[in-house]
KOLROVEX-754020 format. One record per residue (C-alpha): chain; residue number from 1; x, y, z. Coordinates in steps of 0.001 Angstrom, whole numbers. Layout:
PT   chaine   num        c1        c2        c3
PT        A   NUM         X         Y         Z
...
REM end
This chain:
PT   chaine   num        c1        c2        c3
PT        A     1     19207    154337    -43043
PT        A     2     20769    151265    -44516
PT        A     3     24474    150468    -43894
PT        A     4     25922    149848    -46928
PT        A     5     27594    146103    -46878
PT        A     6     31514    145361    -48175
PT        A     7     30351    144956    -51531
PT        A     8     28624    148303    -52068
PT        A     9     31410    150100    -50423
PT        A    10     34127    148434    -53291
PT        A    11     31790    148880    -55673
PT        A    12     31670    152823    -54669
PT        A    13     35475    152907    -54433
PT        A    14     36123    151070    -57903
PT        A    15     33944    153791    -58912
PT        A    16     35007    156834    -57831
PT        A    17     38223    155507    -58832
PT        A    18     37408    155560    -62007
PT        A    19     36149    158863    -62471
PT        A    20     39026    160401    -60860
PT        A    21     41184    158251    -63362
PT        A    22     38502    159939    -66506
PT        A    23     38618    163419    -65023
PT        A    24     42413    163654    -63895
PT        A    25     44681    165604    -66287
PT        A    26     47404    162803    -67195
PT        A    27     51372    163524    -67046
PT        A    28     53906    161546    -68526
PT        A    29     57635    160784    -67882
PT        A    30     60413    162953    -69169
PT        A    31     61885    160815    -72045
PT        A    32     65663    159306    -70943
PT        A    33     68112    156560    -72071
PT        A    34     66728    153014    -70570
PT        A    35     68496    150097    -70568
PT        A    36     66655    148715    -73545
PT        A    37     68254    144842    -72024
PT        A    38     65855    145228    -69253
PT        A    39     63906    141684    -68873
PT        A    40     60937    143621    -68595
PT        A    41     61077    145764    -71666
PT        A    42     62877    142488    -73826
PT        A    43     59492    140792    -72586
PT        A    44     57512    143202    -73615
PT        A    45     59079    143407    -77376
PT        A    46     58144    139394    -77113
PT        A    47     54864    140379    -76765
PT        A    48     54791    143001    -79851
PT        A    49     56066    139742    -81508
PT        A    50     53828    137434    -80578
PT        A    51     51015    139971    -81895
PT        A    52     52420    140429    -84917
PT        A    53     52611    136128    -85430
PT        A    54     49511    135664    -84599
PT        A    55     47890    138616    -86598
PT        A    56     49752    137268    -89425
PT        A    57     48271    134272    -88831
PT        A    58     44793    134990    -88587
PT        A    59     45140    137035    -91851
PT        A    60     47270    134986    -94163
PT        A    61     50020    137477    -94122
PT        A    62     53257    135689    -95270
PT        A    63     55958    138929    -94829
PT        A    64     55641    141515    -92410
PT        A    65     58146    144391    -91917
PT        A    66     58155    145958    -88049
PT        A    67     60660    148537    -86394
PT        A    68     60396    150450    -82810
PT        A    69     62089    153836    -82177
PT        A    70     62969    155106    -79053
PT        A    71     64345    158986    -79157
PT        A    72     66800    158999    -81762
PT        A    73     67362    155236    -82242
PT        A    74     65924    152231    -83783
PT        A    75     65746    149898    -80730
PT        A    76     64013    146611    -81700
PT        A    77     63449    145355    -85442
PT        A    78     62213    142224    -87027
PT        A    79     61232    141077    -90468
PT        A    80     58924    137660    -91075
PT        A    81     59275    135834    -94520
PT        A    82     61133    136651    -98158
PT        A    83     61671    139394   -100171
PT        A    84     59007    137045   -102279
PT        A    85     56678    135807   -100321
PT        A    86     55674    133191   -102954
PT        A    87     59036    131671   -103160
PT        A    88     61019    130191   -100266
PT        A    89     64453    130615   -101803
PT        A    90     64210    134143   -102179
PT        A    91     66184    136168    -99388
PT        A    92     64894    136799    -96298
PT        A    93     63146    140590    -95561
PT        A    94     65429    142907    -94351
PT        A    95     64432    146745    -92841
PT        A    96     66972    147853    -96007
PT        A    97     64535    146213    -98531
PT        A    98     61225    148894   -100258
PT        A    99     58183    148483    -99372
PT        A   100     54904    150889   -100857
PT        A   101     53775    153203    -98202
PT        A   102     51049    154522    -99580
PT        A   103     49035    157161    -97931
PT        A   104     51862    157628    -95300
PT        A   105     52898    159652    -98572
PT        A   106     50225    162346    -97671
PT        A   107     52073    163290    -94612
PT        A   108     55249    164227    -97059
PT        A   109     53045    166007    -98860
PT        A   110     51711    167949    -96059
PT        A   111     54927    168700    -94022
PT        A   112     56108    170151    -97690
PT        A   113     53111    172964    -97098
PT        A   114     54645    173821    -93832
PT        A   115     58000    173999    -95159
PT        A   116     56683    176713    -97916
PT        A   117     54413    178641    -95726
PT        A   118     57469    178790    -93207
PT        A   119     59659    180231    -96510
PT        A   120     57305    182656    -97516
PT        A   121     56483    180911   -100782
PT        A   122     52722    180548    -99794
PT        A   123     51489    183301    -97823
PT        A   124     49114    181570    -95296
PT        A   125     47743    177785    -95142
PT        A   126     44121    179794    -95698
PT        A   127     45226    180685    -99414
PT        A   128     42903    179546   -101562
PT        A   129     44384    176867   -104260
PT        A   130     43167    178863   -106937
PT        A   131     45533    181854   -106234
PT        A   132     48234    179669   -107358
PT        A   133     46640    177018   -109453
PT        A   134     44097    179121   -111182
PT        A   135     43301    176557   -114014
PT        A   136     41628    174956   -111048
PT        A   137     37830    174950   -110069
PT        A   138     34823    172867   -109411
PT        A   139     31235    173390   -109266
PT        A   140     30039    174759   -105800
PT        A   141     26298    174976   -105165
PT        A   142     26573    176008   -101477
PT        A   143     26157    179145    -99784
PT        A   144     29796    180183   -100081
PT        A   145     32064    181831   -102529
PT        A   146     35165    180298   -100910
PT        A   147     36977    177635   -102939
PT        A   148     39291    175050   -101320
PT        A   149     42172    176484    -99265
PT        A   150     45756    174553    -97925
PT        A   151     44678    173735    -94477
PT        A   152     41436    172236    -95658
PT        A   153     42877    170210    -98482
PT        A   154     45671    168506    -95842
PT        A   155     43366    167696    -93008
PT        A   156     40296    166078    -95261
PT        A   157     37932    169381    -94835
PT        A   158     37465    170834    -98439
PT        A   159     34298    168872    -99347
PT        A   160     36454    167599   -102379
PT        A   161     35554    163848   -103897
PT        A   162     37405    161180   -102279
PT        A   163     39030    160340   -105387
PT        A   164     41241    161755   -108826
PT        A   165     38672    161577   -111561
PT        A   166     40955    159086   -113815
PT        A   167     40437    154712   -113527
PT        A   168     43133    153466   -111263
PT        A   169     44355    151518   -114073
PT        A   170     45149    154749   -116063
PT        A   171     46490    157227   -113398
PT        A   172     50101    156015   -114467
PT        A   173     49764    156969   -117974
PT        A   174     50541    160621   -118442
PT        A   175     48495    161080   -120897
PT        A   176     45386    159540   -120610
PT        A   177     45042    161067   -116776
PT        A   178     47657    164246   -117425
PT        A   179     46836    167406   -115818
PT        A   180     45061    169095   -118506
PT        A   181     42688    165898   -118181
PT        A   182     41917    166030   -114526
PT        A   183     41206    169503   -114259
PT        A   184     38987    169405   -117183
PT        A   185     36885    166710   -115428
PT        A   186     36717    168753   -112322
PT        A   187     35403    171894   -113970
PT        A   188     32205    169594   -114828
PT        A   189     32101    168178   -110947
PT        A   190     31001    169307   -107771
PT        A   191     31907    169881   -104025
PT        A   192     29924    166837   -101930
PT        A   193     29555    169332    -99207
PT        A   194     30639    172565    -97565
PT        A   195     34213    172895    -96210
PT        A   196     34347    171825    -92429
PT        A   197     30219    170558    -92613
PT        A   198     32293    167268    -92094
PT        A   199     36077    165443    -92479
PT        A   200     35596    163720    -95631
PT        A   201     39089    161772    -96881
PT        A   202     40028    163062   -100150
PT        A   203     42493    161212   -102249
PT        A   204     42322    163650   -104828
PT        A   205     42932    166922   -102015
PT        A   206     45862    165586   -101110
PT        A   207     46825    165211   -104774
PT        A   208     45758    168487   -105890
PT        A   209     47620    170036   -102404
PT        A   210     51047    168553   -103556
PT        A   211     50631    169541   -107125
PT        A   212     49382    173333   -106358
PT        A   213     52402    173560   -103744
PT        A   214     55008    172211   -106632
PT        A   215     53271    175268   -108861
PT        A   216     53789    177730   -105989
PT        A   217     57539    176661   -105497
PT        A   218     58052    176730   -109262
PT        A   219     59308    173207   -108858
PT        A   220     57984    169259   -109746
PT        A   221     56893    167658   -106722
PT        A   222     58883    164842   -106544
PT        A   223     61922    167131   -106731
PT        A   224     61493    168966   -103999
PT        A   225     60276    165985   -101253
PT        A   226     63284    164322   -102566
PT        A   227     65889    167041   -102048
PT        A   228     64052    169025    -99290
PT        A   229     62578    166107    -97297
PT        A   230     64252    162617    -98360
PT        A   231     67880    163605    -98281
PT        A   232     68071    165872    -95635
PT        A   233     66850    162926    -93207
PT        A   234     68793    160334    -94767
PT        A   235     66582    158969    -96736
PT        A   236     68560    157531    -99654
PT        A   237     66790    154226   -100219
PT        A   238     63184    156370   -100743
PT        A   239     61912    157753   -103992
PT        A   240     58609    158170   -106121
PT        A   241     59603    155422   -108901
PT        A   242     59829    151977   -109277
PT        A   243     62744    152130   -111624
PT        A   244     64647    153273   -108100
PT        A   245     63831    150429   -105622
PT        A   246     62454    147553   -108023
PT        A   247     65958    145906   -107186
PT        A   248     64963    145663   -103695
PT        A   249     61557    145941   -103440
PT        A   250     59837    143693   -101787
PT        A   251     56882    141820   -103097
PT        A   252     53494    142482   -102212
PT        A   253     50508    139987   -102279
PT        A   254     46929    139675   -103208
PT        A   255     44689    137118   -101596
PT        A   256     41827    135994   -103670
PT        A   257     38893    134337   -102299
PT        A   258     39645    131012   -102552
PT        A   259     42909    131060   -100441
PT        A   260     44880    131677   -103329
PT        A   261     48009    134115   -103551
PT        A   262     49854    136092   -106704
PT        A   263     52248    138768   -106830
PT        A   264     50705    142190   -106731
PT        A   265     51399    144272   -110030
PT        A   266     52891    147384   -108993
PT        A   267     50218    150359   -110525
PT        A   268     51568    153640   -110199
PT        A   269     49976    156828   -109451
PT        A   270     51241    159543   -112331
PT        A   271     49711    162686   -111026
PT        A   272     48163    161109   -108060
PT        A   273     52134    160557   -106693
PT        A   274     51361    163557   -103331
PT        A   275     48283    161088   -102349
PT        A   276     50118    157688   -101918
PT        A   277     53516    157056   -103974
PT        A   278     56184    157016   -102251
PT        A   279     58303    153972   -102268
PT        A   280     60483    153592    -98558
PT        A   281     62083    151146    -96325
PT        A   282     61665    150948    -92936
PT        A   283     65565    151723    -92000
PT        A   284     64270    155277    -94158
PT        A   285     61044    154949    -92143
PT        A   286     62908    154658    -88624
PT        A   287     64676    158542    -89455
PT        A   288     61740    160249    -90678
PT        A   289     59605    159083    -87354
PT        A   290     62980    160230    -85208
PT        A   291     62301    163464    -86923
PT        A   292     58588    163731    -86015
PT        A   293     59452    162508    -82639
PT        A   294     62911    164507    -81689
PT        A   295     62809    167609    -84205
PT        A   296     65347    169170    -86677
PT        A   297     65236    172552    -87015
PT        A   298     66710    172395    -90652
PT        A   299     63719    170816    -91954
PT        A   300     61103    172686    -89866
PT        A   301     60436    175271    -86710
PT        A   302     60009    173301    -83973
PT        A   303     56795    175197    -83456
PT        A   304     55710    173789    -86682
PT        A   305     56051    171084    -85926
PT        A   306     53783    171230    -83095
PT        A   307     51216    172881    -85268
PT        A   308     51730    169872    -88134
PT        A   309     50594    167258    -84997
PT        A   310     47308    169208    -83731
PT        A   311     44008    167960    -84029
PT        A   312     41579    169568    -86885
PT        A   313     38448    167991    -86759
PT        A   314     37054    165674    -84477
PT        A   315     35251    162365    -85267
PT        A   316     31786    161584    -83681
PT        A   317     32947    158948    -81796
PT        A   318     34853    161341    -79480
PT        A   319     38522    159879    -79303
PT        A   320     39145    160300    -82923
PT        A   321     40834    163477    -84722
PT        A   322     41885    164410    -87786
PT        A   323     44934    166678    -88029
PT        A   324     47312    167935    -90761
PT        A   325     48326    165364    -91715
PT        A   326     47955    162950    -88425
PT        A   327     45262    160921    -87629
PT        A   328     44908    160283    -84047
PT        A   329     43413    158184    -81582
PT        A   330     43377    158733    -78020
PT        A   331     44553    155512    -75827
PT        A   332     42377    155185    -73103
PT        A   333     43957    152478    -71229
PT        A   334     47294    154602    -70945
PT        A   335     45443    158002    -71245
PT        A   336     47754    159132    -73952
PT        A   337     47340    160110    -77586
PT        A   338     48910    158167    -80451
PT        A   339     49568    160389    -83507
PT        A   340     48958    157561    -86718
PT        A   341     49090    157677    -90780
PT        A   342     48232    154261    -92298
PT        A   343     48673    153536    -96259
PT        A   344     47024    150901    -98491
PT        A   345     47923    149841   -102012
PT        A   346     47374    146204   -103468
PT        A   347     50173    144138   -102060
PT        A   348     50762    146584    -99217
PT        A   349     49002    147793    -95709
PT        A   350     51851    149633    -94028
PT        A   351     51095    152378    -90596
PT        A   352     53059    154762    -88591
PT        A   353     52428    155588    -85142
PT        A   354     54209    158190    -83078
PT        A   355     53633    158138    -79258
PT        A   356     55216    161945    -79246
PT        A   357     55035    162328    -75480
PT        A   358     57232    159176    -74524
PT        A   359     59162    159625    -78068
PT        A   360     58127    155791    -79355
PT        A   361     57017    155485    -83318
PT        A   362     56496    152204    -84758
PT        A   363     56615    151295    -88736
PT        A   364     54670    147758    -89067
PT        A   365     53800    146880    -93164
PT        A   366     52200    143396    -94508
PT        A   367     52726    142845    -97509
PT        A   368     49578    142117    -97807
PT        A   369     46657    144262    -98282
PT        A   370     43821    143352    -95386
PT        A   371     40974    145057    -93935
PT        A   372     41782    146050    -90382
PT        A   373     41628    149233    -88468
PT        A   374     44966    149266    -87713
PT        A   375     48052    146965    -88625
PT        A   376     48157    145976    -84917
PT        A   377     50123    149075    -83984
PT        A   378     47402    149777    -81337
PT        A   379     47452    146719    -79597
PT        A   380     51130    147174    -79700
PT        A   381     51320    150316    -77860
PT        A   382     48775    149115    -75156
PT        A   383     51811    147222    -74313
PT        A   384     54620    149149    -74977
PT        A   385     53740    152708    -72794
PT        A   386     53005    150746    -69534
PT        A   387     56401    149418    -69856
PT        A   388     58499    152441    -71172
PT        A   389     56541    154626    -68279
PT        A   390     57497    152474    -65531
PT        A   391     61288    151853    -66741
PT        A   392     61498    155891    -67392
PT        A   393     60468    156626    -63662
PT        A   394     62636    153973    -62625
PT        A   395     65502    155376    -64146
PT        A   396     64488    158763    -62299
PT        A   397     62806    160505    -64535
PT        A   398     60953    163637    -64078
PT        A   399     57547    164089    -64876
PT        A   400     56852    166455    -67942
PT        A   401     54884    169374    -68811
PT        A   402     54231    168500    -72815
PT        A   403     56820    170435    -75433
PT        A   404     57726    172580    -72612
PT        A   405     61783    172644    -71732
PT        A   406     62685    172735    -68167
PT        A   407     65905    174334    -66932
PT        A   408     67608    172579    -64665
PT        A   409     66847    174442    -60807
PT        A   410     70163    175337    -60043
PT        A   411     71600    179089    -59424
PT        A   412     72028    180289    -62695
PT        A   413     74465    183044    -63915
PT        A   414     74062    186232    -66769
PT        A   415     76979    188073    -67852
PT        A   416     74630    190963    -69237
PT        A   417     72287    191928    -66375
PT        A   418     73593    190647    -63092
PT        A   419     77405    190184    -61978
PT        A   420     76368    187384    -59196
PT        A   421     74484    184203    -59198
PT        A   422     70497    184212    -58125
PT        A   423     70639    181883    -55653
PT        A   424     66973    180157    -55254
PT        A   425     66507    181734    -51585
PT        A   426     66545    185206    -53635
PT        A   427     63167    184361    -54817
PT        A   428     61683    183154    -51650
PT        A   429     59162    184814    -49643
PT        A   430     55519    186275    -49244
PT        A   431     54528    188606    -52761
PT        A   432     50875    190610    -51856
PT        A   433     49296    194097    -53243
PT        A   434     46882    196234    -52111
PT        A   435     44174    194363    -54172
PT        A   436     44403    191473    -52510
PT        A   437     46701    189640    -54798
PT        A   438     48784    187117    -53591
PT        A   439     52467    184927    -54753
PT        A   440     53894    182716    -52130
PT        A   441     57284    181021    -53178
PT        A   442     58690    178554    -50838
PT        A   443     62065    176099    -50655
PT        A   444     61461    174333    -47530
PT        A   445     61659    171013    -49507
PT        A   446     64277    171704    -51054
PT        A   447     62356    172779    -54601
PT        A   448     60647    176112    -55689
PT        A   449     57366    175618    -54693
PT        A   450     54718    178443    -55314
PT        A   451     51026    179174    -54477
PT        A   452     48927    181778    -54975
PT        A   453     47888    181918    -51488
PT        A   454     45569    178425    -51439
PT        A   455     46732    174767    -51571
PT        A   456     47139    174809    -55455
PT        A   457     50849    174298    -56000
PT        A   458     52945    175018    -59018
PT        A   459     56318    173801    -59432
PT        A   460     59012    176450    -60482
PT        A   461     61943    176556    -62924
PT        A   462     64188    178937    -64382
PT        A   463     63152    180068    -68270
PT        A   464     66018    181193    -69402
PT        A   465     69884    181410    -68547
PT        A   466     70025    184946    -69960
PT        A   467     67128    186394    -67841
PT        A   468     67044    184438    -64275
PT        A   469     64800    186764    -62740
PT        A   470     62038    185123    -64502
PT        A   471     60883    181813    -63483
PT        A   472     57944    179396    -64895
PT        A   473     55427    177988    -62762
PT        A   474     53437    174740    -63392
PT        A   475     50774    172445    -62090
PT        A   476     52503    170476    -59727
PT        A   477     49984    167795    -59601
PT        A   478     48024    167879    -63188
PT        A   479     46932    164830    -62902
PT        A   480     44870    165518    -59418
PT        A   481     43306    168377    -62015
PT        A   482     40786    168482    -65000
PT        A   483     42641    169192    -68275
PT        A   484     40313    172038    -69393
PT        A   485     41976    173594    -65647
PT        A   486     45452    172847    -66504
PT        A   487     45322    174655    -69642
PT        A   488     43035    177717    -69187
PT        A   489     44821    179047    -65481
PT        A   490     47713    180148    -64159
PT        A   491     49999    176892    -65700
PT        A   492     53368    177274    -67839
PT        A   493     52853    180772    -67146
PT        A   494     55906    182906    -66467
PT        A   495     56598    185494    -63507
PT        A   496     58979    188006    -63572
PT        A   497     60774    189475    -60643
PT        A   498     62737    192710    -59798
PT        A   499     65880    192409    -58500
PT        A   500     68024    194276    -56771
PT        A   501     71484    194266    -54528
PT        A   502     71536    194743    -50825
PT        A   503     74608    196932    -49204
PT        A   504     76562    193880    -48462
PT        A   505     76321    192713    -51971
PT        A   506     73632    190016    -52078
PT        A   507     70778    189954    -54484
PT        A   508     67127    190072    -53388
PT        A   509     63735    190228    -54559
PT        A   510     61624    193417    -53699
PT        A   511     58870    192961    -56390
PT        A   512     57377    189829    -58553
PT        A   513     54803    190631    -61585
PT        A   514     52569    187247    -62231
PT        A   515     49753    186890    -63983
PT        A   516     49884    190623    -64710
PT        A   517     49355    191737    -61195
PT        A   518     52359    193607    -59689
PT        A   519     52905    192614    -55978
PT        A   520     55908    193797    -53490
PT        A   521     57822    191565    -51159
PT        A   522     55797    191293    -47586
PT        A   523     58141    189359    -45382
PT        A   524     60725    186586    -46851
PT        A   525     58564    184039    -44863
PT        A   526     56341    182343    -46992
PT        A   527     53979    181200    -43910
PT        A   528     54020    184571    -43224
PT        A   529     50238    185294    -44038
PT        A   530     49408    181955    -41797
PT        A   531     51770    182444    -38602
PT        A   532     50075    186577    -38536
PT        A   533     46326    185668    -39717
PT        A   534     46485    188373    -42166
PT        A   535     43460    187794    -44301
PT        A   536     42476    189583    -47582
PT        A   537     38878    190724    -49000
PT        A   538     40206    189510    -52163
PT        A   539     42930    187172    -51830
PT        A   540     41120    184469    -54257
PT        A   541     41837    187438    -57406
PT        A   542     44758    185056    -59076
PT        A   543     43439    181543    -57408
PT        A   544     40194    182187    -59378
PT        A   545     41964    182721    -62740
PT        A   546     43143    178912    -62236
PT        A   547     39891    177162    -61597
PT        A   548     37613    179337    -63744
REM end
């Protein structure tokens, strides 16, 4: 048998390396205050910058509009050029000054179909549009009876045309593309293709989704994103029409072929307005990704909100998704998924991109249309969430389990149920039943540690202040773990213990239910099983529900 030479042997390490790096399950830190003066992260923003110049430069962008938040505050901003691009005396770009965001519009339009469904004014995101917009229809030559519902107009699945059966140049004239007029032209059209067959970006869903929610809430559309949406997050300097902001919009470009530049006529959208409308600046921008990122319970359920940033439909290339109304990419260099909405309109090419986990959104816009996958928010990132990961776990922070609040471990105290404190030794100890189930809890480092009688470890924390005897267990290591692992076992789930007081007025555990098995209190030793060799037929019951 050949020895395998230096070479080999890296080549097998860089390899196995790797796989470990594809298969692990990654975590990410707990999001804290940094010192956003830290030479590393100020170097890093110099880099965003320096991205941004040069992107400009290779596509004859003359004003570009770019703001980072961080939690709940805008932490590094900079505008390039005039409010005119074409003239050099007009005042520089400021965050303050309105810029066309086009299809970032859709995800207004979308978070206004949670907000209703939430209310009760649409029963389910399954309704069909025709139970509330029954003027409605299109030809459908498929085997189905179903017409287009909510949840398949938001997330691009209806099999509707891509776009509103009017010329652009018309769609801001009332009356040559009103209502009547567009659903007229539909009735003679078809679906392209069965719901879900495959995502299919529809201008004219999105459309049809904001003005069927606007009949539902017996309301315009505008109306309510501006007083349920816009106002309520500060938005004062965002609206529909160009009447509002043409005092400090600024100027969009068009590029002709021979190097060439004019101002961009602004076309409106009539109708159209839910697909791509909305006029904002990026200081407006900045609070309505704070509210994707940090949550506000006043304008949706925080589980909602959750729901609003799943994935739908995935792409064929296998790191791209379609949500409702996020489209995402998955970053494989920082093995972390970026939550995006881009918008285009002649003059304008403006994106959003949330990094939820870490709490980081960026709003970059050229005023400029150009033909690029993304307006360099990617690249950005790939540079941004090394540096905010290692500054977070310098500043000692904790890794996370995703959306899932941690109590702090500490004794913990309930007015209702228990008189005393349930101090964390209460819960140690050796759990078994006579099936062979088995819950070790330990605190000989100092943390709840638990087990389930192999070397799988979960990490423990309190759930609630008004019911301490029940704890949450998690992965303590995901990343050493498969995803598909992490989220189909015995992780985030919560155990529940009985507790009782002794004679000399302590508290104690005699019982602990997890993962529905009932077990009683062996010894309060959790090597107890090792230091007596007690084995069981079917101690691997609960391991086996984590690594099936």
């Amino acid at each position: 048998m050949k020895i395998m030479n230096k070479q080999s042997i890296t080549i097998f390490l860089i390899i196995c390396f790797l796989i470990n790096l594809i298969l692990s399950c990654p975590n990410y830190p707990e999001p804290i205050k940094i010192n956003q003066n830290d030479p590393t992260l100020q170097k890093a923003y110099k880099e965003v910058d320096e991205i941004i110049k040069k992107g400009m430069k290779d596509n004859g962008i003359k004003s570009f509009i770019a703001s980072i938040v961080y939690r709940d505050e805008i932490v590094w901003s900079k505008t390039y050029g005039n409010v005119n691009p074409l003239d050099e005396n007009s005042p520089p770009l400021t965050i303050d000054n309105a810029i066309r965001i086009a299809s970032i519009t859709k995800t207004f339009t979308d978070l206004m179909m949670f907000q209703l469904r939430d209310k009760g004014t649409i029963s389910s995101l399954d309704d069909e549009v025709s139970k509330y917009f029954p003027e409605f229809s299109i030809g459908n030559l498929y085997n189905t009876k179903k017409s287009p519902t909510f949840r398949e107009l938001s997330s691009h699945q209806s099999g509707l045309p891509r776009e509103v059966p009017c010329d652009f140049d018309d769609l801001a004239d009332w009356d040559i593309c009103s209502e009547e007029v567009i659903i007229e032209r539909l009735s003679k059209m078809f679906l392209i293709m069965p719901s879900y067959q495959s995502t299919h970006y529809s201008n004219l869903g999105i459309a049809l989704l904001g003005r069927t929610l606007a009949k539902a809430a017996n309301t315009e559309y505008e109306k309510y994103v501006k007083e349920k949406i816009l106002f309520p997050l500060g938005m004062m300097n965002s609206s529909f029409y160009y009447d509002d902001v043409k005092d400090y919009l600024a100027q969009g470009l068009i590029l002709w072929p021979n190097g060439s530049y004019t101002i961009s006529p602004v076309e409106e959208l009539g109708w159209s307005n839910p697909m791509g409308n909305l006029y904002s600046t990026a200081r407006d921008m900045c609070n309505y990704m704070m509210f994707w990122l940090n949550e506000n319970p006043e304008i949706l359920d925080s589980t909602t909100l959750n729901e609003a940033m799943s994935p739908i439909s995935l792409l064929n290339d296998g790191d791209t998704v379609y949500g409702t109304p996020f489209e995402m990419f998955y970053d494989q260099a920082n093995s972390i998924w970026v939550k995006s909405k881009a918008g285009q309109l002649s003059g304008y090419r403006t994106q959003m991109a949330l990094i939820r986990p870490l709490k980081i959104g960026m709003l970059f816009s050229s005023l400029l249309a150009f033909q690029t996958p993304d307006v360099f928010t990617k690249a950005a990132s790939e540079i941004l969430i090394p540096v905010y990961e290692q500054l977070l776990y310098e500043a000692g922070s904790q890794p996370q389990s995703p959306f899932i609040p941690d109590s702090k471990l500490k004794p913990t105290l309930t007015t209702e149920k228990y008189s005393k404190e349930i101090p964390n030794d209460a819960f140690v100890g050796t759990y078994t039943n006579s099936e062979g189930s088995i819950f070790i809890v330990d605190n000989s480092t100092g943390l709840l540690i638990a087990n389930f009688g192999d070397d799988n470890l979960f990490n423990v924390s309190r759930f609630s202040d008004q019911y301490p005897e029940i704890l949450r267990i998690k992965v303590s290591n995901p990343q050493d773990y498969l995803c598909r692992y992490v989220v189909d076992g015995s992780n985030y789930e919560l155990v529940y213990f009985t507790i009782t007081s002794t004679p000399f007025g302590g508290i104690e555990c005699n019982s602990v239910t997890a993962m529905g098995q009932t077990m009683t209190l062996a010894s309060k030793d959790p090597q107890y099983l090792k230091n007596n060799n007690i084995e069981f037929e079917k101690r691997n019951k609960l391991i086996s529900k984590f690594l099936q």
